[in-house]
Z-matrix of the N, CA and C atoms (Angstrom, degrees):
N
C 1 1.473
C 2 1.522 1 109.34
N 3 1.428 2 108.60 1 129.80
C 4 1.674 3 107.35 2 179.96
C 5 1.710 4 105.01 3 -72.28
N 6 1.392 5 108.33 4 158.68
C 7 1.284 6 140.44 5 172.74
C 8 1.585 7 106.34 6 -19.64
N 9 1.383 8 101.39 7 -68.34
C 10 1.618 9 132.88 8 -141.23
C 11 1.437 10 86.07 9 -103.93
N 12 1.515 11 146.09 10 -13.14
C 13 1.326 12 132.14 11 148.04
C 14 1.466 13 121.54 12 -76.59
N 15 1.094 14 114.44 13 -35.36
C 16 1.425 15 133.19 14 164.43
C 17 1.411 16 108.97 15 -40.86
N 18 1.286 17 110.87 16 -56.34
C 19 1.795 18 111.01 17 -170.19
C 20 1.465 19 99.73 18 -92.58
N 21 1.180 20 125.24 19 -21.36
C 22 1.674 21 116.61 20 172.09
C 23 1.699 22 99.41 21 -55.21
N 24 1.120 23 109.91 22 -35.68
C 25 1.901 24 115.47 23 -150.83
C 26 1.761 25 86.89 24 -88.67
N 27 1.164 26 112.79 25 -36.92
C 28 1.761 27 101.95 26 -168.59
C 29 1.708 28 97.45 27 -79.15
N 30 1.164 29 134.19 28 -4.45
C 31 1.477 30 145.26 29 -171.58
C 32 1.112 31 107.96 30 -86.29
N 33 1.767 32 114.55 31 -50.31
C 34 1.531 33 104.45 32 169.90
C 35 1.148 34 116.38 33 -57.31
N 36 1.632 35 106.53 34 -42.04
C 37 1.630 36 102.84 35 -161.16
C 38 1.515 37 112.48 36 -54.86
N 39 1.498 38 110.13 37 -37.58
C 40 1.426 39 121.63 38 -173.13
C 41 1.995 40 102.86 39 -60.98
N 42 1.534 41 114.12 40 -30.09
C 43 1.423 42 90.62 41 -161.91
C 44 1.645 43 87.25 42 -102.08
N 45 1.343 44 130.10 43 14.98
C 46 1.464 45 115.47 44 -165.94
C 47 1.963 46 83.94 45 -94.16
N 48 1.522 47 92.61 46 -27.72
C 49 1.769 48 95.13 47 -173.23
C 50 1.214 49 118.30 48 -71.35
N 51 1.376 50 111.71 49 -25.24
C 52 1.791 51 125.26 50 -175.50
C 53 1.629 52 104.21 51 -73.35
N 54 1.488 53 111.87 52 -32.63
C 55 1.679 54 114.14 53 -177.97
C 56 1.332 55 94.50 54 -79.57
N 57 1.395 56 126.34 55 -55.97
C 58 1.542 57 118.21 56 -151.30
C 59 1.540 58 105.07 57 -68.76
N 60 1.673 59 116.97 58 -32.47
C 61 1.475 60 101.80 59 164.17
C 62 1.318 61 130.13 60 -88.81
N 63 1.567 62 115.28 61 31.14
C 64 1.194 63 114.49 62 -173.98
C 65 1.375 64 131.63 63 85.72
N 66 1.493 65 107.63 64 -25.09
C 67 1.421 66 89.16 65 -170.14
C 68 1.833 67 136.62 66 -89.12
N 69 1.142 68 81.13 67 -5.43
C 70 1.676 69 104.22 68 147.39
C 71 1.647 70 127.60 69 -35.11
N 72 1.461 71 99.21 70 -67.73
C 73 1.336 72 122.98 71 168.08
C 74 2.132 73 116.22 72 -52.54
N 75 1.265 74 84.58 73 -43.37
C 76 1.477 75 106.90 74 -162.78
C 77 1.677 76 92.26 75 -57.69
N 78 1.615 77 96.65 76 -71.93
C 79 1.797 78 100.46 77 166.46
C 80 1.311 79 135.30 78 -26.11
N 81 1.219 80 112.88 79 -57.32
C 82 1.495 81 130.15 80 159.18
C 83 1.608 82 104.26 81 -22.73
N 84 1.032 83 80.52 82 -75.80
C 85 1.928 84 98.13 83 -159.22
C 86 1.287 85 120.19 84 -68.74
N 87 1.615 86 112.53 85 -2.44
C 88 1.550 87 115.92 86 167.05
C 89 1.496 88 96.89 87 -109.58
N 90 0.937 89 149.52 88 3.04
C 91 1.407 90 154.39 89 167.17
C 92 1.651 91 121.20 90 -91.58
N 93 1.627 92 114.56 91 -34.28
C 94 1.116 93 125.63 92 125.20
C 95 1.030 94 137.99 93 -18.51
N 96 1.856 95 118.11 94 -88.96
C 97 1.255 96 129.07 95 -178.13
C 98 1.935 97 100.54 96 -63.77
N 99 1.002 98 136.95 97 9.92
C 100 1.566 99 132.33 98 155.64
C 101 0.956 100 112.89 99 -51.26
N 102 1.849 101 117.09 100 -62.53
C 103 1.272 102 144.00 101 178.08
C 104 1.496 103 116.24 102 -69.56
N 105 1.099 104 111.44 103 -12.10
C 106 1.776 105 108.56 104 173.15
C 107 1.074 106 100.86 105 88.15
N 108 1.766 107 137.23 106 50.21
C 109 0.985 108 137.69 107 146.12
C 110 1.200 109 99.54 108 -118.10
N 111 1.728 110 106.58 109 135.95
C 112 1.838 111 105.77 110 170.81
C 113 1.207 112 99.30 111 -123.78
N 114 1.383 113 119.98 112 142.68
C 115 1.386 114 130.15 113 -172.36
C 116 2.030 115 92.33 114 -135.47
N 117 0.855 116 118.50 115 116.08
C 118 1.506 117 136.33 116 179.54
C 119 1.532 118 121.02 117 -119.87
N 120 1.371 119 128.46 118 96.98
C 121 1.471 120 111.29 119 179.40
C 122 1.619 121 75.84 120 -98.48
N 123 1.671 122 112.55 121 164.25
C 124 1.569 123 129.19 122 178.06
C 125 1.711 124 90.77 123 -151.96
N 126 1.239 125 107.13 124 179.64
C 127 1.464 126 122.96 125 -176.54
C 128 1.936 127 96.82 126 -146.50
N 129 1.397 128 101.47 127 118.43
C 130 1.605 129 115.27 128 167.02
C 131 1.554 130 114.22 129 -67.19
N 132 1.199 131 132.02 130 82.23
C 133 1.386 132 145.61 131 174.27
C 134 1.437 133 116.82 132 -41.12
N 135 1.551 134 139.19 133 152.32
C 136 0.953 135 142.38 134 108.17
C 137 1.628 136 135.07 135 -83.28
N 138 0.985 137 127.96 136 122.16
C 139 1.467 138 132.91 137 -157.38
C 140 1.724 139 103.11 138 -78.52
N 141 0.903 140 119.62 139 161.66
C 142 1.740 141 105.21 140 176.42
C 143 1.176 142 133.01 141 -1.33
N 144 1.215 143 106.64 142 57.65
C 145 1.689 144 134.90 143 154.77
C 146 1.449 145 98.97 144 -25.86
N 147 1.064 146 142.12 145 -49.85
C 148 1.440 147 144.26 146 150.36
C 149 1.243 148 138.67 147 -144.31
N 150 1.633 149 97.21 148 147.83
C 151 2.111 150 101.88 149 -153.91
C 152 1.366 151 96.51 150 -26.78
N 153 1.658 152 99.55 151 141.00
C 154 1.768 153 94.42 152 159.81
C 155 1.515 154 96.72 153 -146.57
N 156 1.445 155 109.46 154 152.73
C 157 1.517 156 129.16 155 -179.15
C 158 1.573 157 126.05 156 -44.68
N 159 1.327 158 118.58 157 118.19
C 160 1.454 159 97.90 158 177.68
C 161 1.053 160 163.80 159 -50.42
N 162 1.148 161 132.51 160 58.03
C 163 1.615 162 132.88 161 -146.50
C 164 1.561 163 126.42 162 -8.30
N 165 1.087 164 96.13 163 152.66
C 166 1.677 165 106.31 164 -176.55
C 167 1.484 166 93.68 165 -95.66
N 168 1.870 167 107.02 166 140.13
C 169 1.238 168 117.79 167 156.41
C 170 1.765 169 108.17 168 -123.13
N 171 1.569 170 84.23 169 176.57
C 172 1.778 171 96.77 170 -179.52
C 173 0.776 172 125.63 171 -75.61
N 174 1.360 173 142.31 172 107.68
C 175 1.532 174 129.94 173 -154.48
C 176 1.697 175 118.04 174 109.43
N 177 1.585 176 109.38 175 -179.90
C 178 1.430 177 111.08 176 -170.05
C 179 1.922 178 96.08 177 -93.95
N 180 1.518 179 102.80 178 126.95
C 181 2.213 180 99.52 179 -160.10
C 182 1.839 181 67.97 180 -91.36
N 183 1.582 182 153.67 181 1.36
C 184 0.934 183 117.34 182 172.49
C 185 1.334 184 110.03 183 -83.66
N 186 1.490 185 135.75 184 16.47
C 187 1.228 186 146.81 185 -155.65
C 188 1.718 187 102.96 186 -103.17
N 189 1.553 188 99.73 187 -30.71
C 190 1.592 189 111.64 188 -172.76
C 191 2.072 190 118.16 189 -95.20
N 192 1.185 191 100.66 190 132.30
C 193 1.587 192 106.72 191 -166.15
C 194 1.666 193 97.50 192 -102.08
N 195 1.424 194 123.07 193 127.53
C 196 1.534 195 115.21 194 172.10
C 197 1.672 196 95.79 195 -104.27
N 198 1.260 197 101.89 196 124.95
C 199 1.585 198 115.61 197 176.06
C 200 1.615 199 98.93 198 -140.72
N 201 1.910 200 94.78 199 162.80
C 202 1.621 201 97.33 200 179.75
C 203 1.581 202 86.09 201 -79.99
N 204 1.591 203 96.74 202 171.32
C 205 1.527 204 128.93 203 160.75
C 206 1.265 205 109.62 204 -92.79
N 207 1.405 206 135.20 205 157.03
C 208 1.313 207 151.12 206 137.02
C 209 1.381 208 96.05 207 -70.21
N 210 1.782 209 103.48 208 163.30
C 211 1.639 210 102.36 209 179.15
C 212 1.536 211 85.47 210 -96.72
N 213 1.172 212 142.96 211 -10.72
C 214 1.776 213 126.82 212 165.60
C 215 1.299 214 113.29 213 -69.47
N 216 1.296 215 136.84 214 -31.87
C 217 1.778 216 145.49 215 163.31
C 218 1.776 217 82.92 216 -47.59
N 219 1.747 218 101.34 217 -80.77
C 220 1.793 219 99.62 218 -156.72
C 221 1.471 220 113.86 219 -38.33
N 222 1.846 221 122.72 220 -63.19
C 223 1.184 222 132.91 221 177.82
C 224 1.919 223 106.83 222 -29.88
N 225 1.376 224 110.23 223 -42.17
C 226 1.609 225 108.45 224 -155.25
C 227 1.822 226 91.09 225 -77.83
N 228 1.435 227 112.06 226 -69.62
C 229 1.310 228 121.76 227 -170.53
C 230 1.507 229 100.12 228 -51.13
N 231 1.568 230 142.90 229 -31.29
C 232 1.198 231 113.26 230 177.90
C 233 2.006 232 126.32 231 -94.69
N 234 1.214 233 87.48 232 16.63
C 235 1.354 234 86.50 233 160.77
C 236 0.723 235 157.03 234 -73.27
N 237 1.891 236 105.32 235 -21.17
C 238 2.073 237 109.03 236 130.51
C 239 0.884 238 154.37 237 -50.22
N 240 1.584 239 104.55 238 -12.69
C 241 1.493 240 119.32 239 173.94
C 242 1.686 241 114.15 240 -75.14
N 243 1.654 242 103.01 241 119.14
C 244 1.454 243 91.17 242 -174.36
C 245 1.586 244 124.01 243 -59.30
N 246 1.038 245 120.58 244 163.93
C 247 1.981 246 111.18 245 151.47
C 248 1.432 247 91.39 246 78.78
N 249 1.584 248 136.45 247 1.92
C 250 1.259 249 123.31 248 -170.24
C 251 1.668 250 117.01 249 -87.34
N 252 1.169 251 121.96 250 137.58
C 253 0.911 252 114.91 251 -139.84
C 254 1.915 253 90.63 252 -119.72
N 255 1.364 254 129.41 253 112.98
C 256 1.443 255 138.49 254 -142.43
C 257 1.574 256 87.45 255 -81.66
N 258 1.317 257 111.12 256 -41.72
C 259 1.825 258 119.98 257 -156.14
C 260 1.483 259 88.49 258 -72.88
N 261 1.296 260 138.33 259 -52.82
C 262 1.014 261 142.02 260 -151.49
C 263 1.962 262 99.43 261 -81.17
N 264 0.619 263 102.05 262 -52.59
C 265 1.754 264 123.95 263 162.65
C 266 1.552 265 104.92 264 -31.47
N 267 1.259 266 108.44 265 -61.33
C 268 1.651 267 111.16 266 -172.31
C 269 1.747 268 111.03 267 -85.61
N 270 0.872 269 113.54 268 7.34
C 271 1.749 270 132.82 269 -170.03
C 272 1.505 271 81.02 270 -112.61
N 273 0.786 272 144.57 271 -53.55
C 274 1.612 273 146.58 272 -155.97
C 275 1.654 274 108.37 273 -69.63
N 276 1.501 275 104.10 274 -69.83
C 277 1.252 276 126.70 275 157.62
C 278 1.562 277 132.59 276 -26.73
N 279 1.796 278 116.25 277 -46.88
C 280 0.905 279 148.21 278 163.45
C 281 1.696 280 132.94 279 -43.96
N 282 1.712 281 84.06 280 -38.15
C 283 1.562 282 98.64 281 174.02
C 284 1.686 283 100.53 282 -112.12
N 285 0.969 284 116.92 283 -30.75
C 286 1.582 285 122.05 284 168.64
C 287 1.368 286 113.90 285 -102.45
N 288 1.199 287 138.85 286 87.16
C 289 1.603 288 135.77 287 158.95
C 290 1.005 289 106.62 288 -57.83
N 291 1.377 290 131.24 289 -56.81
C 292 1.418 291 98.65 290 -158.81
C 293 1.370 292 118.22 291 -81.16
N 294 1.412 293 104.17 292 149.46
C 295 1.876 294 111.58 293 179.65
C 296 1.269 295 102.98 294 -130.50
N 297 1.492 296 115.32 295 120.30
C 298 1.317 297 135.11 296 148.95
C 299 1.257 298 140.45 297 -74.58
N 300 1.541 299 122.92 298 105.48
C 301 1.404 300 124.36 299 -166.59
C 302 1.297 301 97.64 300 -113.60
N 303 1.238 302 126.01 301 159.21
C 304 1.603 303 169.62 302 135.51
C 305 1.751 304 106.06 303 -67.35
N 306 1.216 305 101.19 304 103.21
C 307 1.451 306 110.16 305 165.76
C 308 1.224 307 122.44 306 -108.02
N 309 1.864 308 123.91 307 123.06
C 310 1.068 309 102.55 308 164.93
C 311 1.711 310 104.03 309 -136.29
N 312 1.522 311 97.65 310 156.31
C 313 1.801 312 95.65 311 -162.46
C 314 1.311 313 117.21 312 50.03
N 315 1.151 314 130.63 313 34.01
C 316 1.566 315 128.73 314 162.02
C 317 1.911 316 96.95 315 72.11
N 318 1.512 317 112.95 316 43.04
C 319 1.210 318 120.68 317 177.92
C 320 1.401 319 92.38 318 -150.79
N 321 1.741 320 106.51 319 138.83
C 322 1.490 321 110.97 320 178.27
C 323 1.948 322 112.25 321 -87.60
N 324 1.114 323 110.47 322 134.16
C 325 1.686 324 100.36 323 -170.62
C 326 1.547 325 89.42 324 -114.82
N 327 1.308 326 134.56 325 7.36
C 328 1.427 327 109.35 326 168.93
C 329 1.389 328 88.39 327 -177.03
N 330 1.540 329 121.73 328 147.27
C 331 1.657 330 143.60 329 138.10
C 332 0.901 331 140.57 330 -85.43
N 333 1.568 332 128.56 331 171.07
C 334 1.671 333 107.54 332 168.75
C 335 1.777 334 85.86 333 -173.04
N 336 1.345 335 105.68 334 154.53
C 337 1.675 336 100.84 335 -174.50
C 338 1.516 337 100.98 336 -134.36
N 339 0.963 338 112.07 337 160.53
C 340 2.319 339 132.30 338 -139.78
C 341 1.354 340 71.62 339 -129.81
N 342 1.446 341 100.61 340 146.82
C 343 1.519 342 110.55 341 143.45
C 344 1.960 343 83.49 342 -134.33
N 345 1.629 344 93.03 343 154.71
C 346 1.565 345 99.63 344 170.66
C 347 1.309 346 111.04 345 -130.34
N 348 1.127 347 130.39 346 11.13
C 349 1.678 348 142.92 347 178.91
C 350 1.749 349 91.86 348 -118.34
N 351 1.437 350 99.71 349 177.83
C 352 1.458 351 134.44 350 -156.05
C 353 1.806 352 97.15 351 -84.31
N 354 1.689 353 111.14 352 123.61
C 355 1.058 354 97.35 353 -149.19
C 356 2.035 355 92.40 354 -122.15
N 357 1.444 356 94.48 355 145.34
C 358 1.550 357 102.40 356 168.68
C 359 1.585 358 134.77 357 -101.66
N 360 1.507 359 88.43 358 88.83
C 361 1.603 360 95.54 359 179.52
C 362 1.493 361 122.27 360 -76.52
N 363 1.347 362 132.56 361 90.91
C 364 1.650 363 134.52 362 165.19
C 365 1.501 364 94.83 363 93.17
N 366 1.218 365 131.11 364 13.84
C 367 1.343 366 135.65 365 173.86
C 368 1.853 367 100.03 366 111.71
N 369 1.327 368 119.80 367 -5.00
C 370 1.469 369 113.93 368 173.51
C 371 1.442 370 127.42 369 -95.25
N 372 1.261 371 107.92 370 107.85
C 373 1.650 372 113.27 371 164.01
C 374 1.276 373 135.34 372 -24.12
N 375 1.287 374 117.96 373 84.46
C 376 1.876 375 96.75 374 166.34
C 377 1.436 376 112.87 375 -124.86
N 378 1.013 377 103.80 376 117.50
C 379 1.600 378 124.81 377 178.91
C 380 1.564 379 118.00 378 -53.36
N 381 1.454 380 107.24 379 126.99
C 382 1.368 381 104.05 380 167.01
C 383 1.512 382 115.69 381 -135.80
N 384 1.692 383 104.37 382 132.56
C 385 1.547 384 109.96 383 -170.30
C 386 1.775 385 114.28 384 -54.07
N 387 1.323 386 94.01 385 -143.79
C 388 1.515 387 109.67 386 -167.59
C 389 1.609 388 93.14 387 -101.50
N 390 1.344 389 134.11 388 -22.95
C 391 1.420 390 147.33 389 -156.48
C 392 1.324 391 91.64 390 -99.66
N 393 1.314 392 161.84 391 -37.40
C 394 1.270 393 155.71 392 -47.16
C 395 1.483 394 103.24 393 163.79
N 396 1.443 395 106.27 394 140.81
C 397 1.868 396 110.37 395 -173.14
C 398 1.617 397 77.90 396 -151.63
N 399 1.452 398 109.90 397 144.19
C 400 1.548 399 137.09 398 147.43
C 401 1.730 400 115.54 399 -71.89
N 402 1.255 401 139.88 400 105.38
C 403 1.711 402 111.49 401 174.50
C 404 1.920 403 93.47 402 -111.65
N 405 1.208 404 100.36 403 130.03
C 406 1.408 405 107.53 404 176.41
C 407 2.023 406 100.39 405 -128.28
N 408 1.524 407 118.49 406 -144.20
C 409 1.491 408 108.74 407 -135.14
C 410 1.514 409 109.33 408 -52.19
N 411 1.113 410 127.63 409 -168.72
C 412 1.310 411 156.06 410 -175.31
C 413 1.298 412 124.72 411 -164.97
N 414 1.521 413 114.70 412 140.89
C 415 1.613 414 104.66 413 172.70
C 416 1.171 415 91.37 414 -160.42
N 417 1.526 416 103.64 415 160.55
C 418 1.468 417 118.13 416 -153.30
C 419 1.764 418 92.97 417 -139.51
N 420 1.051 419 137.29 418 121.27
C 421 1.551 420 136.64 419 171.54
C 422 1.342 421 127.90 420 -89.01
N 423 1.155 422 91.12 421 156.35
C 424 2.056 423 102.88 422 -144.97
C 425 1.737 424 108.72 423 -36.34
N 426 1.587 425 95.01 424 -50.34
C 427 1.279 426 94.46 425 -178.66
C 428 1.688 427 140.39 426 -39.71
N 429 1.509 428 102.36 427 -28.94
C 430 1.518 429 120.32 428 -175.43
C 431 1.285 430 93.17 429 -111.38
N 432 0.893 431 148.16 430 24.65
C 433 1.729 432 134.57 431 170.42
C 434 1.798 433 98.24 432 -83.87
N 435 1.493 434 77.54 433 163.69
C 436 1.697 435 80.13 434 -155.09
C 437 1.522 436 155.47 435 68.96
N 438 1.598 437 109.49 436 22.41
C 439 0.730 438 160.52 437 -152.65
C 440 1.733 439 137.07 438 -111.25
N 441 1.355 440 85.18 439 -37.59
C 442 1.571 441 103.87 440 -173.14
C 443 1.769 442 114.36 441 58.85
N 444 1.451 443 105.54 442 40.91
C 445 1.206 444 117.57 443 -176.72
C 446 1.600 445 111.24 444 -105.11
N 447 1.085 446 121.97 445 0.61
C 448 1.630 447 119.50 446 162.51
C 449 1.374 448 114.07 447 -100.51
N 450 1.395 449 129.22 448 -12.87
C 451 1.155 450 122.52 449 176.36
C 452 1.587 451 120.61 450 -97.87
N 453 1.209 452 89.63 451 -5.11
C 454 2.073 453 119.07 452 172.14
C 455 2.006 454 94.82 453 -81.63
N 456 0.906 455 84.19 454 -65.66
C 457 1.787 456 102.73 455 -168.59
C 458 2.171 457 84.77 456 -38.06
N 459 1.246 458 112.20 457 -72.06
C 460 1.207 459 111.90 458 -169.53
C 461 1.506 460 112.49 459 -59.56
N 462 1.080 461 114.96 460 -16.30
C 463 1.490 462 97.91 461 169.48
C 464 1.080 463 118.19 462 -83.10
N 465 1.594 464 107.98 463 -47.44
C 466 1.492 465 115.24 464 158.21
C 467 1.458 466 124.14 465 -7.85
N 468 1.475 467 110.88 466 -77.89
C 469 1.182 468 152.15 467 155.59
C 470 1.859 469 98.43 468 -18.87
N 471 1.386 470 127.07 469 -78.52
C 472 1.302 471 140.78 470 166.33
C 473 1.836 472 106.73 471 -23.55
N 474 1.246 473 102.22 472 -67.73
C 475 1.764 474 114.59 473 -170.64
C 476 1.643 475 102.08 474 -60.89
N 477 1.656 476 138.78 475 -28.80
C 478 0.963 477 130.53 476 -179.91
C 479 1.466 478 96.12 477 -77.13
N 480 0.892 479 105.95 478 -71.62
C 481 1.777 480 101.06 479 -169.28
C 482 1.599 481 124.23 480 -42.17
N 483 1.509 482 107.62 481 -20.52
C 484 1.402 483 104.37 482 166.61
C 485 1.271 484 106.71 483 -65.93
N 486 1.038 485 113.18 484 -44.86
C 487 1.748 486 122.84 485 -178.04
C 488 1.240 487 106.80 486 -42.10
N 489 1.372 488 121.19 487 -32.07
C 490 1.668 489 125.88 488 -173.03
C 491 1.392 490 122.21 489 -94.59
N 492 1.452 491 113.61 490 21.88
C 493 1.317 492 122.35 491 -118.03
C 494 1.739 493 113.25 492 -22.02
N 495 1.244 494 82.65 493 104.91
C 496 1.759 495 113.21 494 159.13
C 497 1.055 496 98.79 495 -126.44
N 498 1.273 497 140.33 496 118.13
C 499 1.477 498 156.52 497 153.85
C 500 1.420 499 135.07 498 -77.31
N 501 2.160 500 97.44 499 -48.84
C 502 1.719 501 106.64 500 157.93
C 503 1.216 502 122.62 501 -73.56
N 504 1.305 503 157.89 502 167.41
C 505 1.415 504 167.51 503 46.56
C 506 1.073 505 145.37 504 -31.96
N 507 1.363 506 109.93 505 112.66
C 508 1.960 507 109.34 506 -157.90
C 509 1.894 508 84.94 507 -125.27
N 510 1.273 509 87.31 508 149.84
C 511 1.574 510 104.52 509 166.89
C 512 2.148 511 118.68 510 -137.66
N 513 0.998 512 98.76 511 -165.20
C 514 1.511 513 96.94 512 155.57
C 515 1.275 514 114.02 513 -173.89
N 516 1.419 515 106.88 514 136.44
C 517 1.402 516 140.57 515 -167.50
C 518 1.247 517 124.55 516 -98.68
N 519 1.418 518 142.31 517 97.07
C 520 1.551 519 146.72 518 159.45
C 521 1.326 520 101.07 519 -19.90
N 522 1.526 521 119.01 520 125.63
C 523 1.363 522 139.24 521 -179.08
C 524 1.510 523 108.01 522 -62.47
N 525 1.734 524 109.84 523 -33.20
C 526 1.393 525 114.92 524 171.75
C 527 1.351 526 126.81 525 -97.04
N 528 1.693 527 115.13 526 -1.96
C 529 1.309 528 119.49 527 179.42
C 530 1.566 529 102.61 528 -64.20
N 531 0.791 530 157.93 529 -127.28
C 532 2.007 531 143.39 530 -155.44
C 533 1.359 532 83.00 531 134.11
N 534 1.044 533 128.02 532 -86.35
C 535 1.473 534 118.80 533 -175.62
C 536 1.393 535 136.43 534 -29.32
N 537 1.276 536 101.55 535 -75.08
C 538 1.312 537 120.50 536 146.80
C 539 0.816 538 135.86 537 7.89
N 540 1.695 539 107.65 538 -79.91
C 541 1.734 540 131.99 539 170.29
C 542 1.678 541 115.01 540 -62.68
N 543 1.554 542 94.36 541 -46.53
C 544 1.585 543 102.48 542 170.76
C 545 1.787 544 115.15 543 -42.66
N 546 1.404 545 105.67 544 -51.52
C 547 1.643 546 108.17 545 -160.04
C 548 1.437 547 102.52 546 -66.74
N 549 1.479 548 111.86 547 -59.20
C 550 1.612 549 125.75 548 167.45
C 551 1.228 550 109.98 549 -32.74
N 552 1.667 551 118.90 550 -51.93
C 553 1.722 552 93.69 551 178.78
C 554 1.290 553 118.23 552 -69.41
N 555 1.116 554 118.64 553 -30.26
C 556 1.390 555 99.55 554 175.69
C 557 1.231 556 140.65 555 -49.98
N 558 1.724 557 113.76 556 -14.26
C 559 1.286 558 137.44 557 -123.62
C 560 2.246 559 75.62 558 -147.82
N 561 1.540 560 99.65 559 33.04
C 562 1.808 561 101.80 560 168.29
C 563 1.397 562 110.44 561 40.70
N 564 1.620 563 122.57 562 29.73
C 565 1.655 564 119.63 563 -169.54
C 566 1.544 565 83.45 564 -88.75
N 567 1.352 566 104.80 565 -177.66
C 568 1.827 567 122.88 566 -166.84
C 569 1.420 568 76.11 567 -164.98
N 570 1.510 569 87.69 568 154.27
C 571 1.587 570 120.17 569 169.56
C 572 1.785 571 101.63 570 -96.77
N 573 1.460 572 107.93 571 141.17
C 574 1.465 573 112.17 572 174.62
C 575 1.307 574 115.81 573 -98.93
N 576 1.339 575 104.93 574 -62.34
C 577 1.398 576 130.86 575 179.94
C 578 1.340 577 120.24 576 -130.72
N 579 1.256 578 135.66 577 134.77
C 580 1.558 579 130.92 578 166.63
C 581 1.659 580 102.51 579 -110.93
N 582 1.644 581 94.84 580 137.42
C 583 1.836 582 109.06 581 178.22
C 584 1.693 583 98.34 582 -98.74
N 585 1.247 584 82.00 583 -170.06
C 586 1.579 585 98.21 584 144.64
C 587 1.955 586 101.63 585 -167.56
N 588 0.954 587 116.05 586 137.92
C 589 1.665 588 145.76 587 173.86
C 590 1.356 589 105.23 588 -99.41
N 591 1.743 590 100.21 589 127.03
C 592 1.333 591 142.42 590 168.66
C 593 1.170 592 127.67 591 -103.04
N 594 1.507 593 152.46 592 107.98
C 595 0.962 594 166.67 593 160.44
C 596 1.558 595 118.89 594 -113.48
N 597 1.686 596 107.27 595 101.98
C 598 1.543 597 116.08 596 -168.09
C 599 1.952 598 87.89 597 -103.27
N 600 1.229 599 118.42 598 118.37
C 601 1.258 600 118.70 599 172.13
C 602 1.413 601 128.39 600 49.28
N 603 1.215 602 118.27 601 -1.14
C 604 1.544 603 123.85 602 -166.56
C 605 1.617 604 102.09 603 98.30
N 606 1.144 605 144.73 604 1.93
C 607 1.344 606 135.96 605 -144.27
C 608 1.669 607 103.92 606 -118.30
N 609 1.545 608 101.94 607 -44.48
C 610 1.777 609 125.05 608 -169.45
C 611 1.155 610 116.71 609 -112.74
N 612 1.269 611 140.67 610 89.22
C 613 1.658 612 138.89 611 -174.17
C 614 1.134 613 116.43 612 -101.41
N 615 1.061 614 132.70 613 133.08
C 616 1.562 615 122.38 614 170.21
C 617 1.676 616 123.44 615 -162.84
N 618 1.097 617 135.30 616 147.42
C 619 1.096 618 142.82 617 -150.90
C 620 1.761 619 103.69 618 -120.61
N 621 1.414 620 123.82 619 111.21
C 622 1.836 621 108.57 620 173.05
C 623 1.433 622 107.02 621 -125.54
N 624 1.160 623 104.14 622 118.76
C 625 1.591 624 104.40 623 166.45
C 626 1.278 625 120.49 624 -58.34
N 627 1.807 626 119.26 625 98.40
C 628 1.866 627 118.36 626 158.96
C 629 1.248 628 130.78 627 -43.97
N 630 1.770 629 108.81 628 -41.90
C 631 1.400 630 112.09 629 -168.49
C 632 1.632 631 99.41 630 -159.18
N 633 1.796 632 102.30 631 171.41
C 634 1.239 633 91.41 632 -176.78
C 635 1.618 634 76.12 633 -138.92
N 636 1.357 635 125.54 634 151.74
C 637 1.265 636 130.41 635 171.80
C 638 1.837 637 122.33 636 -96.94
N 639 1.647 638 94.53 637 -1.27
C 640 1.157 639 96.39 638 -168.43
C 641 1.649 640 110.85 639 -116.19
N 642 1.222 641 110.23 640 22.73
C 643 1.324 642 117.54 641 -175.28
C 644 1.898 643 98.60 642 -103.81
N 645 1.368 644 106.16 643 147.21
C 646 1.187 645 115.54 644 -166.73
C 647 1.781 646 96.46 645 -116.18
């Protein structure tokens, strides 16, 4: 086989691999939203669909304290985080008060923010009962990465809310986040429903359900 067929053939392989993991798609859609088109598929989560074991982290986990945050604690501690964006932060907060931190040594190594009322995603309604918690972002700081300390934090997170009795947990997950979906499954999540979100210029919004996972 010549040279220059050889690398034609390893070229497909490379772009047949870039579609099949998505990132093809992924490109698209931030090249898009440049132009003021947003194209969003997400997936409506259930969070531990069933009990699951607490993850192991690195280190002694009797070392780590789960307490709420104030949003003046959150505001202060995330001001190392680069690119963070304060306005967007307090909009976040707003619909989710509660914030769950991980303390260790009187230093926070990870957050995560609750909403327990009826929550507005991209302008769409989804209701959550009295049984029922929203968990949306999280962040974990440099220092403890690597760790297995965000997937502790969320269980964490899980065992308080039983306490409240909240029993369900729904989240939602970027269709292209990989990670994401990865950590959650581990963490007994299920997919409910997958959308996809439209945003034509600011002008056209709209939300369509693709699938539902829970239909028999």
């Amino acid at each position: 086989m010549h040279l220059k067929e050889s690398e034609k053939i390893s070229a497909i392989k490379r772009v047949r691999q870039v579609i099949k993991n998505g990132m093809f798609l992924f490109g698209l859609k931030n090249r898009l939203a440049r132009i003021g088109i947003e194209i969003m598929p997400y997936y409506w989560v259930q969070e531990e669909a069933e009990d699951c074991a607490a993850p192991q982290i690195k280190g002694d986990f009797s070392e780590f304290i789960l307490r709420e945050l104030s949003f003046e604690e959150v505001k202060f501690i995330s001001k190392e985080i680069d690119n963070m964006q304060m306005d967007l932060l307090e909009k976040e907060y707003q619909q989710c008060p509660l914030c769950l931190g991980l303390e260790h040594n009187n230093e926070i190594a990870a957050y995560m923010f609750i909403g327990l009322n009826n929550v507005i995603f991209r302008d769409k309604l989804f209701r959550i009962k009295s049984n029922e918690a929203y968990l949306t972002s999280m962040w974990t700081f440099h220092a403890y990465r690597g760790r297995n300390i965000a997937p502790y934090l969320r269980y964490m997170g899980y065992q308080f809310l039983k306490e409240q009795g909240r029993d369900v947990k729904y989240s939602i997950s970027e269709y292209f986040n990989k990670s994401t979906i990865k950590f959650k499954n581990k963490l007994n999540s299920r997919h409910l429903q997958l959308y996809i979100y439209f945003n034509l210029f600011g002008k056209w919004k709209r939300h369509y359900m693709l699938r539902s996972y829970t239909d028999k």
